[in-house]
Phi, psi and omega in degrees: 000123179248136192281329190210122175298316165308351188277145161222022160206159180221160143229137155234125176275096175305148158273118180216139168201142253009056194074011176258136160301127154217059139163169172209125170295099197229152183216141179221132182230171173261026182259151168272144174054037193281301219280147199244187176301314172298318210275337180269351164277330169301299189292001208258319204295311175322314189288296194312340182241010165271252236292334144301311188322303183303335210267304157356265163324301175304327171288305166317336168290318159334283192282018185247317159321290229266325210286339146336274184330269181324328195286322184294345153283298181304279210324274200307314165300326156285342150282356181255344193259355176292272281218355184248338182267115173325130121030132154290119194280151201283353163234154213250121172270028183060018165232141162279134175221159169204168190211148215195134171239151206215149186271145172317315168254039180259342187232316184096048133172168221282333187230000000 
């Protein structure tokens, strides 16, 4: 089956990142032998950083999808991490003391 009767060069480039094909860059013209060494050399550097872009956006699609979830685990891990720290003692030794709990992935630890 021909998609386009007119082509008569093609280059196609893969995305590949970390050693996974994930797209291919494919291009076409209707000149014979239009894509040159340069254009694959342009175009290959080019590729290389739409496929961090692409991978990039799909983990961020990840987390935004996943993010629902993790908040409702940190709420219950900070209520249990609560729920572990003693009682403020009822006489008072002339010190302030506070405390404050912030989720991991927010400090990069827990207290």
């Amino acid at each position: 089956m021909v998609a386009n009767p007119e082509t008569r060069s093609e280059l196609a480039i893969p995305m590949i990142h970390k050693g996974q094909v994930i797209g291919v860059l494919d291009l076409e013209s209707p000149q014979l032998n239009y894509f040159t060494d340069d254009h694959v050399q342009a175009l290959s550097i080019l590729v290389a950083q739409l496929a961090v872009s692409l991978e990039n956006a799909r983990l961020y699609e990840q987390l935004a999808r996943d993010e629902p979830a993790w908040s409702g685990e940190l709420q219950a891990a900070q209520r249990m991490q609560g729920a572990l720290l003693r009682p403020v003692p009822a006489v008072d030794y002339g010190v302030d003391i506070a405390a404050r709990i912030l989720s991991a992935r927010e400090v990069c630890g827990d207290l």
